[in-house]
VOPAGU-2260 file (C-alpha; in pm, 1 decimal, decimal comma):
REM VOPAGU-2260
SITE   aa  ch    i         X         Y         Z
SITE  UNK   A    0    1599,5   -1780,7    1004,1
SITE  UNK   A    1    1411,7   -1853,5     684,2
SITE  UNK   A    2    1128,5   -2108,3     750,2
SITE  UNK   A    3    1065,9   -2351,8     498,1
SITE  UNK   A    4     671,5   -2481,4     459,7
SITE  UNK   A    5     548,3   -2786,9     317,3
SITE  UNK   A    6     722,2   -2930,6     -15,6
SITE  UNK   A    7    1004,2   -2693,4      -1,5
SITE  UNK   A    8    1280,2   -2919,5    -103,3
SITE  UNK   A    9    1604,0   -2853,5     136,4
SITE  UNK   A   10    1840,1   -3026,1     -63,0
SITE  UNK   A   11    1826,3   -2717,0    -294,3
SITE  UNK   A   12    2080,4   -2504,1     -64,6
SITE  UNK   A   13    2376,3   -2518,0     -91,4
SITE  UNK   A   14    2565,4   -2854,2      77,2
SITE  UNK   A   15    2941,5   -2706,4     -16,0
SITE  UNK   A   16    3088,4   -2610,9     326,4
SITE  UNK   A   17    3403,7   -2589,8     536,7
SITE  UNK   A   18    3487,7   -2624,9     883,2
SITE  UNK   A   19    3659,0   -2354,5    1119,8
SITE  UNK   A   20    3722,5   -2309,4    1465,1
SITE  UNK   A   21    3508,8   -2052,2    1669,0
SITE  UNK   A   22    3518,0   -1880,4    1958,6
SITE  UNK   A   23    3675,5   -2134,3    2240,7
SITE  UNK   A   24    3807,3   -2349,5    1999,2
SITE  UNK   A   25    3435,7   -2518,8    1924,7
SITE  UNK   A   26    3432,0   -2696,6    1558,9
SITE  UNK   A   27    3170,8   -2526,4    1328,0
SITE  UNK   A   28    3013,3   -2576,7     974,0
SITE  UNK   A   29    2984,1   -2263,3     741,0
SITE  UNK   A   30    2831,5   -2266,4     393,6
SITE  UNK   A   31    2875,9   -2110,1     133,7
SITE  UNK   A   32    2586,2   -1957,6      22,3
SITE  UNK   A   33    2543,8   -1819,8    -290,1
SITE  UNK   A   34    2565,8   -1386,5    -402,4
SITE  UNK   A   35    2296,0   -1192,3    -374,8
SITE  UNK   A   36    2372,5   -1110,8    -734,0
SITE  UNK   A   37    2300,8   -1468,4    -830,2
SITE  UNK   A   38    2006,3   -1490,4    -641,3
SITE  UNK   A   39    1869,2   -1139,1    -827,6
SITE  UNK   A   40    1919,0   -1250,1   -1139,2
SITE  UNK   A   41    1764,3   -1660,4   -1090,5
SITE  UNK   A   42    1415,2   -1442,7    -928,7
SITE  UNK   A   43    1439,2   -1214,7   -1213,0
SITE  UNK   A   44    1477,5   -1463,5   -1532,1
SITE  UNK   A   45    1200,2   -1689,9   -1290,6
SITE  UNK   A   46     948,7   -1374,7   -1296,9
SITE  UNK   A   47    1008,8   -1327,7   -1656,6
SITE  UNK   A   48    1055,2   -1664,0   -1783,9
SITE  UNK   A   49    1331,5   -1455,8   -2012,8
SITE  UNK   A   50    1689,4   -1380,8   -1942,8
SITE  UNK   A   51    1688,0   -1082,0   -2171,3
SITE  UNK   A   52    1390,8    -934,0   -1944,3
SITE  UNK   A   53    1604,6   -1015,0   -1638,9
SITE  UNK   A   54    1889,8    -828,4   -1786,4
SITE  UNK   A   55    1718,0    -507,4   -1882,0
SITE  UNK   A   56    1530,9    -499,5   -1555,0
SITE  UNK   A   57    1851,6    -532,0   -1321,5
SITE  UNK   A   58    2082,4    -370,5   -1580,9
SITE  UNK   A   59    2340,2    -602,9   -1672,9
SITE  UNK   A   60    2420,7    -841,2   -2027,3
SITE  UNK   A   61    2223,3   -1129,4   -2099,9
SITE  UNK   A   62    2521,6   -1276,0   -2122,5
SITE  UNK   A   63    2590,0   -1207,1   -1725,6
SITE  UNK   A   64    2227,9   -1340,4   -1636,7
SITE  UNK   A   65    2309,9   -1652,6   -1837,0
SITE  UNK   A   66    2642,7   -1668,5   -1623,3
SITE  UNK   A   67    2511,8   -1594,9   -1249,6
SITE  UNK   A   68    2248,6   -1864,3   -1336,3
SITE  UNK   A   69    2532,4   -2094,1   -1459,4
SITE  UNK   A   70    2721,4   -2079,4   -1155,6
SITE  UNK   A   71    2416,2   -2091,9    -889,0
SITE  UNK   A   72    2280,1   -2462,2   -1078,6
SITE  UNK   A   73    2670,3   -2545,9   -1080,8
SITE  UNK   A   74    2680,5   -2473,7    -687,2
SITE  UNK   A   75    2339,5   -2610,0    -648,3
SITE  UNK   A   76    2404,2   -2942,6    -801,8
SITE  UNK   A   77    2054,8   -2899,2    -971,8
SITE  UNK   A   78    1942,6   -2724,5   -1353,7
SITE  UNK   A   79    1664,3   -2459,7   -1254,1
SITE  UNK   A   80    1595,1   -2364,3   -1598,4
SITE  UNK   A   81    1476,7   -2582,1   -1883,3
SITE  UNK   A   82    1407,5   -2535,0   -2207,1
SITE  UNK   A   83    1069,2   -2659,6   -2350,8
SITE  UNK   A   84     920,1   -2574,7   -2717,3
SITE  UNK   A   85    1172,6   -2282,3   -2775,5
SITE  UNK   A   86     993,0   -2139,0   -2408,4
SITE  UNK   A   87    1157,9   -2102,7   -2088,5
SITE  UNK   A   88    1087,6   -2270,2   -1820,0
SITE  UNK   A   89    1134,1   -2380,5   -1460,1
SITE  UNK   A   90    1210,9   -2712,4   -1325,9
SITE  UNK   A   91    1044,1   -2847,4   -1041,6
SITE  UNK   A   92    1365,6   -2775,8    -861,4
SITE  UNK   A   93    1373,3   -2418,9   -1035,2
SITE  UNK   A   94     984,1   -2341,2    -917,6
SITE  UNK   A   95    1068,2   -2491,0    -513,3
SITE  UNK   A   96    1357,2   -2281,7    -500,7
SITE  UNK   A   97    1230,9   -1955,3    -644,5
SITE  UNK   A   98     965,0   -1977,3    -326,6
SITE  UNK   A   99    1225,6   -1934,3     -93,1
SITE  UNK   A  100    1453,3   -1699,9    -279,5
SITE  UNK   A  101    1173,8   -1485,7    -349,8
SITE  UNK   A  102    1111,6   -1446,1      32,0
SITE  UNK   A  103    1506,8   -1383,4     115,9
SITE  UNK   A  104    1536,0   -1084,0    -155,4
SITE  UNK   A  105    1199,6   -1011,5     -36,8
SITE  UNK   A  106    1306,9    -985,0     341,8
SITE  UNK   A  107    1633,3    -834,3     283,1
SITE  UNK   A  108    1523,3    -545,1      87,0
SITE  UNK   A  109    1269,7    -428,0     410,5
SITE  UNK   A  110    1547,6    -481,8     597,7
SITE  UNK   A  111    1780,1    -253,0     439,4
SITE  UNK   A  112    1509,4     -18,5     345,3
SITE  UNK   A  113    1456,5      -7,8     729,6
SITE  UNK   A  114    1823,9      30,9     797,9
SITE  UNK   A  115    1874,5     294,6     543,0
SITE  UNK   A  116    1573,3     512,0     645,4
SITE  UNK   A  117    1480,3     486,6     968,4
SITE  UNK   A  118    1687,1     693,8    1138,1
SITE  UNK   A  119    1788,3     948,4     883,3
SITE  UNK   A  120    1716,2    1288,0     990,3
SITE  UNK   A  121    1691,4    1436,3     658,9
SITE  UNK   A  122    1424,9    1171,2     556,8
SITE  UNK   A  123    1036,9    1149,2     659,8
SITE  UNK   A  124     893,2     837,3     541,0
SITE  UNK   A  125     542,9     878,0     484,9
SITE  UNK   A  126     245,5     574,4     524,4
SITE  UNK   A  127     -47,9     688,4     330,6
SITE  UNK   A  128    -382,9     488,1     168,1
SITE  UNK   A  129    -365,6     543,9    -182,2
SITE  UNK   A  130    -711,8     720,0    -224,7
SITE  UNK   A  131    -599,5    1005,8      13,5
SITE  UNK   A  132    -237,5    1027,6     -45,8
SITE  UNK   A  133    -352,4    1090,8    -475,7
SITE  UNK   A  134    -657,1    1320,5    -376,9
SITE  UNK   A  135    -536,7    1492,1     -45,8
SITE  UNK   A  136    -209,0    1491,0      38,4
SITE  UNK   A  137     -20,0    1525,6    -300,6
SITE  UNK   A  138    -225,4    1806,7    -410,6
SITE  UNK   A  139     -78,2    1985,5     -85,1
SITE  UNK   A  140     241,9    1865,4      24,8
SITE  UNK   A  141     418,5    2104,6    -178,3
SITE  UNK   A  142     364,4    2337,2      95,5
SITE  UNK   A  143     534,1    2113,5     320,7
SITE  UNK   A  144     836,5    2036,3     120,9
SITE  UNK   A  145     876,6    2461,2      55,9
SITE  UNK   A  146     867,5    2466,6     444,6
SITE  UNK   A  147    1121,6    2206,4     476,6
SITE  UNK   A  148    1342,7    2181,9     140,1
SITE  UNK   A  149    1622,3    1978,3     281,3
SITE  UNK   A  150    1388,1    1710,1     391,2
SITE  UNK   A  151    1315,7    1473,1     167,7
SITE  UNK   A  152    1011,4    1279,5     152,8
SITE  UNK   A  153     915,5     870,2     106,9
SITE  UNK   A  154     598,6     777,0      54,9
SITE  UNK   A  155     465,1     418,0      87,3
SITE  UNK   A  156      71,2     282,9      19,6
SITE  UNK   A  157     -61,0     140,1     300,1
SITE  UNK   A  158    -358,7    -127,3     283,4
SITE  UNK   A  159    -665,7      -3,0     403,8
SITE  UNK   A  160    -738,3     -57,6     803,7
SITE  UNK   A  161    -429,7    -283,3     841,9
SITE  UNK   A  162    -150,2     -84,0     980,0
SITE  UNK   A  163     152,7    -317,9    1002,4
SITE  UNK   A  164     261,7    -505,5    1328,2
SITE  UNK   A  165     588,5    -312,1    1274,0
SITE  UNK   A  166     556,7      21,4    1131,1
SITE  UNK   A  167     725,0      58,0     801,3
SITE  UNK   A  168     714,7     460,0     860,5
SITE  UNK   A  169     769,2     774,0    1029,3
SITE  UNK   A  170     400,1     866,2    1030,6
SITE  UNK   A  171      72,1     740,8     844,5
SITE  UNK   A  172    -227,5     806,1     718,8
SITE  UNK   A  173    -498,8     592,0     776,9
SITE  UNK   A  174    -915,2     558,9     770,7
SITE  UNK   A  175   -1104,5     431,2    1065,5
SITE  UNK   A  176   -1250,3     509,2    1411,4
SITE  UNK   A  177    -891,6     570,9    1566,6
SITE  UNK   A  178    -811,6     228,9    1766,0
SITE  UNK   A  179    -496,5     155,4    1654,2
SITE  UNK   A  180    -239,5      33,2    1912,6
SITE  UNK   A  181      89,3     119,2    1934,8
SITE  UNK   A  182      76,9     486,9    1817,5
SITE  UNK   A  183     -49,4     825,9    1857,4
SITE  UNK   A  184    -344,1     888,2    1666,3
SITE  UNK   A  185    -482,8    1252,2    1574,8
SITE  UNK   A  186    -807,2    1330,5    1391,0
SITE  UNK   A  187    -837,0    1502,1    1077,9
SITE  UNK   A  188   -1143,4    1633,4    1151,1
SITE  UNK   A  189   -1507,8    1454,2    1116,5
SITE  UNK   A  190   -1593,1    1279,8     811,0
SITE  UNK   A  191   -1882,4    1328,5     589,8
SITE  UNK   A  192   -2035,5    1066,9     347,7
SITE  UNK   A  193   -2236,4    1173,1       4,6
SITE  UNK   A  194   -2284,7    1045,3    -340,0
SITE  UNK   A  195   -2119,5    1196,0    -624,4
SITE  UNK   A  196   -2105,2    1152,0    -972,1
SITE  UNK   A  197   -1976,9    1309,9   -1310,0
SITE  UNK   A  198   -2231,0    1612,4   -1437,2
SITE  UNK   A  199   -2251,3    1419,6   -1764,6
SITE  UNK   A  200   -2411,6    1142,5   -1582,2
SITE  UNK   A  201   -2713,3    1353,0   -1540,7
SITE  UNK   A  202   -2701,3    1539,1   -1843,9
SITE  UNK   A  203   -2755,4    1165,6   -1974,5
SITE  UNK   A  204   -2922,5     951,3   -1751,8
SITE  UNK   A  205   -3243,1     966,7   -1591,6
SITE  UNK   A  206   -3391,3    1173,8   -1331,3
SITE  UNK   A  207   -3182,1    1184,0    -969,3
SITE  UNK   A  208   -3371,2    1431,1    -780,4
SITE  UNK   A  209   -3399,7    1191,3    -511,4
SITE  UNK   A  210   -3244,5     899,8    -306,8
SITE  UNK   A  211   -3512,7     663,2    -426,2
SITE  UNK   A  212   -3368,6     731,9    -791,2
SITE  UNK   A  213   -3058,2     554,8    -708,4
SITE  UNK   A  214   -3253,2     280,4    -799,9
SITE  UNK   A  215   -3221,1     343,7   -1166,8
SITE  UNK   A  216   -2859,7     424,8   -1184,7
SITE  UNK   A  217   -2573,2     226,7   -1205,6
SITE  UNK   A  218   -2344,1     255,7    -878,9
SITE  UNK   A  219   -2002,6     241,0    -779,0
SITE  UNK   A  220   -1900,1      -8,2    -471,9
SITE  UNK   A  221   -1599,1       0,7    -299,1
SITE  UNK   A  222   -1434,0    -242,5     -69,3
SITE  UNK   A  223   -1137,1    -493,6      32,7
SITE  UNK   A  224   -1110,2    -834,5     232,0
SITE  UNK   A  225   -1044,7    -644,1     531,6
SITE  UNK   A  226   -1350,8    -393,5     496,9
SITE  UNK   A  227   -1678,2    -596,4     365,3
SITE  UNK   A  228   -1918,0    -299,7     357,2
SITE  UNK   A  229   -1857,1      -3,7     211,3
SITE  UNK   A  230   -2023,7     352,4     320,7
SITE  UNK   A  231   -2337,9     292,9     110,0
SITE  UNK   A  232   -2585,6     100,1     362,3
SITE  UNK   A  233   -2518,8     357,1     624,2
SITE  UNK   A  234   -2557,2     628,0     417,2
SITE  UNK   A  235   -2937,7     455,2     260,8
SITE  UNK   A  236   -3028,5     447,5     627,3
SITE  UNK   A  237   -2953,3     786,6     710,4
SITE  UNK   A  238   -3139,8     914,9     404,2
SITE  UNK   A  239   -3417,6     771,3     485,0
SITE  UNK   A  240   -3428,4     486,7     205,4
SITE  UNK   A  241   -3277,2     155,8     421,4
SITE  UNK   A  242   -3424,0    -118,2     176,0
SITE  UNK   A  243   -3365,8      43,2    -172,6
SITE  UNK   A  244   -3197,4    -223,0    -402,8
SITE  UNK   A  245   -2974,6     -98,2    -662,7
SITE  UNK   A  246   -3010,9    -266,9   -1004,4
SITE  UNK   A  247   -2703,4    -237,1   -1138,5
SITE  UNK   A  248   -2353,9    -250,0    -966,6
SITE  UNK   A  249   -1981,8    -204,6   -1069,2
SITE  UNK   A  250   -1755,6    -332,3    -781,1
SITE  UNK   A  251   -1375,0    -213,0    -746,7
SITE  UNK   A  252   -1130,5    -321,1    -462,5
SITE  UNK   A  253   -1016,7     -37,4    -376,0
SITE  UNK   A  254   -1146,4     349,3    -315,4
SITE  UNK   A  255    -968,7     544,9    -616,3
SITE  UNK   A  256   -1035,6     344,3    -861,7
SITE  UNK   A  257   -1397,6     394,5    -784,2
SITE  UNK   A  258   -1374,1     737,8    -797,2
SITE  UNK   A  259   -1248,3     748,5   -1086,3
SITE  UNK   A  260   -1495,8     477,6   -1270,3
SITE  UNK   A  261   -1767,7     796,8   -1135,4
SITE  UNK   A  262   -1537,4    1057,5   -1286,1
SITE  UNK   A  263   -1553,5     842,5   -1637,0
SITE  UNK   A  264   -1937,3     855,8   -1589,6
SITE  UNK   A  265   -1985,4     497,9   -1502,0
SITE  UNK   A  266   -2192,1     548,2   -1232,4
SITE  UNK   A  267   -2250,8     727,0    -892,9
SITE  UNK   A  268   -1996,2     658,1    -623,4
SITE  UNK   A  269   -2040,9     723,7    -264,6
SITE  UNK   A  270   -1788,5    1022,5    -169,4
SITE  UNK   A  271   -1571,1    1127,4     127,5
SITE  UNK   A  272   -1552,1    1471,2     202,6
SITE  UNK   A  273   -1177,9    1517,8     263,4
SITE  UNK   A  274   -1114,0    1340,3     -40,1
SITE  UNK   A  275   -1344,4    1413,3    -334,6
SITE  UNK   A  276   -1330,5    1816,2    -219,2
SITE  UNK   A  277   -1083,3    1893,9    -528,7
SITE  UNK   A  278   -1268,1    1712,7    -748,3
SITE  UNK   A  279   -1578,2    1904,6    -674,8
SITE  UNK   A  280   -1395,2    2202,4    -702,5
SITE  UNK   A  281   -1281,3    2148,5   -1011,4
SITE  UNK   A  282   -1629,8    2032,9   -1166,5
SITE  UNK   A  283   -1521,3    1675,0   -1184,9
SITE  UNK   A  284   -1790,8    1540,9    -975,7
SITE  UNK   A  285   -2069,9    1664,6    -848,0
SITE  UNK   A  286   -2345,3    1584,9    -555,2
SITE  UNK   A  287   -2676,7    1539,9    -704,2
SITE  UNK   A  288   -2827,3    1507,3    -307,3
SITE  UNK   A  289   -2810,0    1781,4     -21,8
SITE  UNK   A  290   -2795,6    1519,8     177,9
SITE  UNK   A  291   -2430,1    1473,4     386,7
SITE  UNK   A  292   -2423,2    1214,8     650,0
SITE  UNK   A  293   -2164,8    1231,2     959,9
SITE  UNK   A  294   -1943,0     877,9     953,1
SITE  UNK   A  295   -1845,0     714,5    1271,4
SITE  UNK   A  296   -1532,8     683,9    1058,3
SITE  UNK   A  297   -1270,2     944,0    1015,4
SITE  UNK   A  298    -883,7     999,9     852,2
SITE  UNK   A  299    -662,9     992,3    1145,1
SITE  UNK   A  300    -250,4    1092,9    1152,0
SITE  UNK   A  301     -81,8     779,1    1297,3
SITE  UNK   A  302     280,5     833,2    1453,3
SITE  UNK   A  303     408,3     540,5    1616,9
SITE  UNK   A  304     527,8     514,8    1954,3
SITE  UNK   A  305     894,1     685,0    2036,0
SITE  UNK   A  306     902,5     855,9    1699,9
SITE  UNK   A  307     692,2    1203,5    1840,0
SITE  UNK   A  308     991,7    1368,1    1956,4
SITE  UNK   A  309    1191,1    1315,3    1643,0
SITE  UNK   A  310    1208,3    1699,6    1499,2
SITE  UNK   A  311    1114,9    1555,7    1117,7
SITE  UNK   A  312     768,7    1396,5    1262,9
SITE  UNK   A  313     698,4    1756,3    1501,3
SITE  UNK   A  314     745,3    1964,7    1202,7
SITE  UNK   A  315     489,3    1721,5    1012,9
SITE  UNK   A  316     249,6    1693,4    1289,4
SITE  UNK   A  317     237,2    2063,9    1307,2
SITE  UNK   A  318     194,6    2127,3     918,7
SITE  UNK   A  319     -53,2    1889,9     953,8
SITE  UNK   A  320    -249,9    2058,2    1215,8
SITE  UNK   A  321    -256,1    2410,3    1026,2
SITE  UNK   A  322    -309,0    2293,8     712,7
SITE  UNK   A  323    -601,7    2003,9     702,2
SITE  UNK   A  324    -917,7    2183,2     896,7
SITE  UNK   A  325    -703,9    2347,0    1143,9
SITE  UNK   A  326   -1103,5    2425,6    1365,1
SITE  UNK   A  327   -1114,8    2052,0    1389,9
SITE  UNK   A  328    -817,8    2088,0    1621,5
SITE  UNK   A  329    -968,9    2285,5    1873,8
SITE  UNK   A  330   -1300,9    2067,2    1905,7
SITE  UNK   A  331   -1095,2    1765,2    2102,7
SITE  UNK   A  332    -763,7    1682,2    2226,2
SITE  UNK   A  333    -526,7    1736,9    1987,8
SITE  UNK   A  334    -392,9    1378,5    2026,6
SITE  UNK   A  335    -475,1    1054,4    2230,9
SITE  UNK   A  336    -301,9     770,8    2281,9
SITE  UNK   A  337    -360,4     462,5    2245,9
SITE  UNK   A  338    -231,0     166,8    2469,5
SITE  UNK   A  339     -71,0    -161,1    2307,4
């Protein structure tokens, strides 16, 4: 049932109906609502503000945009498009309407997703945060998928620390202390925290021979809504510098863009070691400190409840296990789970 908040105007849906008889003879009402190929083409032309846009994106004429549109106002009693100063635009009906169509296609296309996927046997669908799923897991998965070759794999981004209520996946990646209900969690091992930075930031800059030089150096913050602090205060304290106030900042939402503003020599970023370990490697970045502080916080493998027995998620479990810091393994259960 599609709820409708504040403002939405219901006289936008379709009124044209007809009555038939249902089961016992009972009188009902049923609609006619309109295709889902006219309600593709209104949200595209609405996102674009263009019908030739809309036509490229979902492949069809302008001329069958201009057509779908035609017969959705004509069913809808109401004009959704208007033109204003050669531009585009939506009406007020147009604009009230696209809220709730945008929500349908939106809730429709998880739903067949789900339906498609979710209990394919030749398909692992694969929850990752960006950050690790760009520096970790890509870099290695190849020995996975020459394992496996008739598996094929889906991944999806997750946002960071806010697994879904339903789990859009087979299993997941995900960064925290492992308290996540509803699924078995396993440990990739304990996580280290460190600054890093690109070698030409030193060749450049001034001296960082110590924490206290931080202070003189531009740094790299990472966060989201969901996670206000990121890893620098605890790693100050640790390093024996709690109060040290940087003078200069560069903020970005998320983790890898961060890491790569300190790859571009923008400033120092504060690493994590099962992510920035290629870069390293491969002379990218660098650690100007010795200093590598244990987190409370770790990269965990998230399988949701029901789904360990599937053969697809034990083969990935057990790739998992031998292939990211297989000696982690053997320092704690394996797995615990965690109750709803």
């Amino acid at each position: 049932m599609i709820s409708h908040g504040p403002g939405r105007n219901f006289s936008l849906w379709p009124q044209i109906s007809e009555e038939f008889r249902g089961p016992g003879g009972a009188r009902r009402v049923r609609r006619h609502l309109p295709s889902m190929k006219a309600l593709q083409a209104f949200e595209a032309a609405a996102r674009h503000l263009n019908f030739t846009r809309a036509a490229v994106e979902l492949n069809l004429t302008q001329t069958a945009i201009s057509h779908q549109i035609r017969n959705l106002e004509e069913m809808l009693g109401a004009k959704l498009f208007a033109r204003g100063l050669g531009k585009l635009q939506l009406t007020q009906a147009g604009e009230s309407y696209l809220a709730a169509v945008s929500l349908v296609i939106s809730e429709i296309s998880l739903a067949t997703d789900r339906a498609t996927y979710e209990q394919r046997d030749d398909t692992l669908t694969i929850g990752c945060l960006g950050t690790f799923l760009i520096k970790s897991l890509l870099p290695n998965v190849t020995d996975f998928m020459q394992r496996f070759p008739d598996l094929k794999l889906r991944f999806k981004t997750l946002v960071p620390n806010a697994p879904p209520a339903r789990p859009e996946y087979d299993v997941a990646f995900q960064y925290g202390v492992g308290d996540w209900s509803g699924v078995t969690v396993h440990k990739l091992g304990d996580e280290e925290v460190f600054p890093v930075c690109s070698p030409r930031l030193l060749a450049q800059g001034p001296p960082l021979t110590k924490p206290a030089d931080l202070q003189h150096h531009m740094i790299v913050r990472s966060g989201s809504p969901l996670l206000v602090r990121d890893d620098w205060p605890f790693w100050l304290e640790r390093a024996g510098v709690p109060d040290l106030v940087f003078d200069r900042e560069i903020s970005c939402d998320l983790l890898y863009p961060a890491f790569h503003a300190a790859i571009e020599g923008l400033g120092i970023v504060m690493g994590r070691s099962a992510v920035v370990g290629h870069d390293i490697a491969e002379g990218r970045l660098i650690e100007p400190f010795n200093i590598r502080v244990s987190s409370p916080s770790a990269y965990y493998l998230l399988i949701p409840q029901g789904r360990e027995i599937l053969p697809k998620v034990a083969a990935f479990r057990e790739w998992v296990f031998e292939y990211f810091q297989p000696r982690a393994w053997d320092k704690e259960p394996a797995a615990r789970l965690v109750p709803r």
